[in-house]
KOLNU-829983 format. One line per 5 residues: number of its first residue (from 0); their letters; for each residue z negated, x, y of N, C-alpha, C, O, CB. Coordinates in steps of 0.001 Angstrom, whole numbers, plus 500000, padded with zeros to 6 digits. Glycine has a CB too. Layout:
N
NUM> A> Z/X/Y/Z/X/Y/Z/X/Y/Z/X/Y/Z/X/Y  ...
//
This chain:
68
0> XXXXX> 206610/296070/540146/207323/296229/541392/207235/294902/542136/207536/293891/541501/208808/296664/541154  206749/294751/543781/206446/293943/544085/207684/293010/545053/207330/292225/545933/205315/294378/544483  208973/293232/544749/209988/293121/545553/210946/293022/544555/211110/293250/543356/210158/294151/546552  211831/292343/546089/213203/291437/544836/213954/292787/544034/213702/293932/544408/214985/290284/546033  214805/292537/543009/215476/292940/542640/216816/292946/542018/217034/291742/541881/214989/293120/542454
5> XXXXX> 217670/293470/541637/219091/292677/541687/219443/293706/540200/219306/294906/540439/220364/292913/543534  219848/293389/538804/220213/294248/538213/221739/293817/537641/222087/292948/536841/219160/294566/537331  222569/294924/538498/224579/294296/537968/224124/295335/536885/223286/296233/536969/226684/294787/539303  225032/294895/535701/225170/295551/534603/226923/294578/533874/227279/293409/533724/223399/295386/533624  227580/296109/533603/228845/295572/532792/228612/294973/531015/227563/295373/530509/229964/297010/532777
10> XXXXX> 229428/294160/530193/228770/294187/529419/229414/294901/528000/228921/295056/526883/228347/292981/529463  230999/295328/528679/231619/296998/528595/231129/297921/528687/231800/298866/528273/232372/297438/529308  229987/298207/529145/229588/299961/529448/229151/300436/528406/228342/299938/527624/228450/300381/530521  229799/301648/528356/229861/302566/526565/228724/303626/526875/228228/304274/525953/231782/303690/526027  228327/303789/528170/226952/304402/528124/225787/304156/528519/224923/305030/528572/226935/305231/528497
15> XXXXX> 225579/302855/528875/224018/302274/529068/224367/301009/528262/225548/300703/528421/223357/301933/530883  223609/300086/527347/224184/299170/526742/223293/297972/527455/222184/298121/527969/224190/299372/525137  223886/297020/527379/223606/295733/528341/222283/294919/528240/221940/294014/528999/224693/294684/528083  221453/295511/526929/220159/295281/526077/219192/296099/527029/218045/295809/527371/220225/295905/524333  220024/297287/527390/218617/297937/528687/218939/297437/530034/218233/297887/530937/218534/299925/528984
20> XXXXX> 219557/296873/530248/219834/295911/531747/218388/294725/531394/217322/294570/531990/222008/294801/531787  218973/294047/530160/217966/292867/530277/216626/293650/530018/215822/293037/530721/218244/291530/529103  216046/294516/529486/214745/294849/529942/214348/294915/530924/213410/294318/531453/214394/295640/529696  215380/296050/531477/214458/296320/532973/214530/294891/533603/213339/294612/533738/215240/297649/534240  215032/294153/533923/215185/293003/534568/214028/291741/534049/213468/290845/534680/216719/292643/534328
25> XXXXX> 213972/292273/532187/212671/291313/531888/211231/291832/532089/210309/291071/531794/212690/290890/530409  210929/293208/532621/209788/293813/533076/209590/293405/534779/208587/292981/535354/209955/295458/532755  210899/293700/535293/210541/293359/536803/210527/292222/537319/211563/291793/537828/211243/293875/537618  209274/291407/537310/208916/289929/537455/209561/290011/539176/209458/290738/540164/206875/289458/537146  210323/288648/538712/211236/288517/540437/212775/289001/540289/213513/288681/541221/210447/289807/541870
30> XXXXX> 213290/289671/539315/214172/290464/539121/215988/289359/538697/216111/288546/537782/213371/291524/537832  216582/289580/539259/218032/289072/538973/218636/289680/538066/218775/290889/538253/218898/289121/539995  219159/289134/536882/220263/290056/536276/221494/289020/535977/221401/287943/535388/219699/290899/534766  222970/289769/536672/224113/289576/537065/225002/290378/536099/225159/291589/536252/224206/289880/538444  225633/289626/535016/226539/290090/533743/228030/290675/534681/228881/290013/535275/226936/288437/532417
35> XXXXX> 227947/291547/534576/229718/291520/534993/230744/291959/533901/230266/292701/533043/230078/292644/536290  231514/291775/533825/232485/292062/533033/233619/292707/533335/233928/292580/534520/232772/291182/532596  234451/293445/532597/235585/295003/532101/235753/295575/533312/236843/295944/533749/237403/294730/531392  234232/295707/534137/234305/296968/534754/233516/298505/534194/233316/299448/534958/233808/296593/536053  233192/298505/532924/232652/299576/532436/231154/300123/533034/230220/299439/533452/233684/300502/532599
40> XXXXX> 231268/301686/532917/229990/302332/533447/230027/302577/534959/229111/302447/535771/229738/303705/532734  231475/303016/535179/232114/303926/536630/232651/302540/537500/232500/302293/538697/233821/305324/536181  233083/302032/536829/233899/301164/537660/233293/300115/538337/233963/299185/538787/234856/300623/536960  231711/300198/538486/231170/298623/538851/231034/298984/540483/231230/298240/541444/229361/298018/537936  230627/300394/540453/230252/300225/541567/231431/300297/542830/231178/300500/544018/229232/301131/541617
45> XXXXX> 232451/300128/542373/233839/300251/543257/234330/298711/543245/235250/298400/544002/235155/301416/542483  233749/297753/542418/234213/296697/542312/233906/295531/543090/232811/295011/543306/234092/296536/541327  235265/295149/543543/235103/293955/545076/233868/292843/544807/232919/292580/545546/236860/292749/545338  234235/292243/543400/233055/291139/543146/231711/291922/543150/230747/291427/543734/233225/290289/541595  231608/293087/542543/230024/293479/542595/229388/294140/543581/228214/294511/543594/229672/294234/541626
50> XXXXX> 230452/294309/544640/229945/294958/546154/229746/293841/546732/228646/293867/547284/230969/295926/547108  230246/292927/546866/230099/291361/547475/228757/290501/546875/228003/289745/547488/231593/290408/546993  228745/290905/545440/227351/290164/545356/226241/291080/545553/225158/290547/545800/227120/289463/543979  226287/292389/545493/225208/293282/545910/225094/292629/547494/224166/291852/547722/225639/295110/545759  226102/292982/548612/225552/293223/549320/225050/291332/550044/224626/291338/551199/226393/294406/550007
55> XXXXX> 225124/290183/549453/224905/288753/549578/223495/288881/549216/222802/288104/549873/225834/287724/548653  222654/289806/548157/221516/290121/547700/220809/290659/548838/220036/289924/549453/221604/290950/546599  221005/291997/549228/220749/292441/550544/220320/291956/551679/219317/292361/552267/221500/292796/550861  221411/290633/552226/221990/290207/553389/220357/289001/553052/219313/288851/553685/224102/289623/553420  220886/288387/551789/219272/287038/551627/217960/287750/551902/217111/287321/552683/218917/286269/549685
60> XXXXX> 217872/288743/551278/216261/289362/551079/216093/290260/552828/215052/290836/553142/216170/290888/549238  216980/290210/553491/216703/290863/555004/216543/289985/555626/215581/289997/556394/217643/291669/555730  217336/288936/555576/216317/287320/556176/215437/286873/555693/214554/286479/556455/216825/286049/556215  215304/286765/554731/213516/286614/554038/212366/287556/555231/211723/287245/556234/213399/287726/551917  212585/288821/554427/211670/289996/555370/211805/289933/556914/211120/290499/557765/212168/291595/555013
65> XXX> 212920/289055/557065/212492/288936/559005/211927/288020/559387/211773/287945/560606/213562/288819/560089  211277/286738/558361/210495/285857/558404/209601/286154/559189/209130/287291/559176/210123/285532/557410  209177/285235/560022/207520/285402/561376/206289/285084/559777/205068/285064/559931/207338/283153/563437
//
């Protein structure tokens, strides 16, 4: 994959375990991986810190791509 990537992973979650976060993240050359903690499987994506650093990920890589 030729583009940034951002992987949040809890290191609570009882149904993806935090060992397949760091793969995918060690296959996708360029790739971020961001530990969060006792927000589980459900709960990350409702969570103030991990909507704030998702969307700081976003916000960098859209000024990059508007580069001349």
């Amino acid at each position: 994959i030729a583009v940034p990537g951002l992987v949040v992973h809890s290191s609570d979650d009882a149904v993806v375990p935090f060992r397949d976060a760091e793969a995918i993240a060690a296959a996708w050359v360029g790739a971020q991986l961001k530990r969060c903690e006792g927000v589980g499987h459900r709960r990350i994506l409702s969570d103030p810190a991990v909507v704030d650093l998702v969307l700081r990920f976003v916000e960098a890589d859209a000024h990059v791509a508007q580069r001349p």
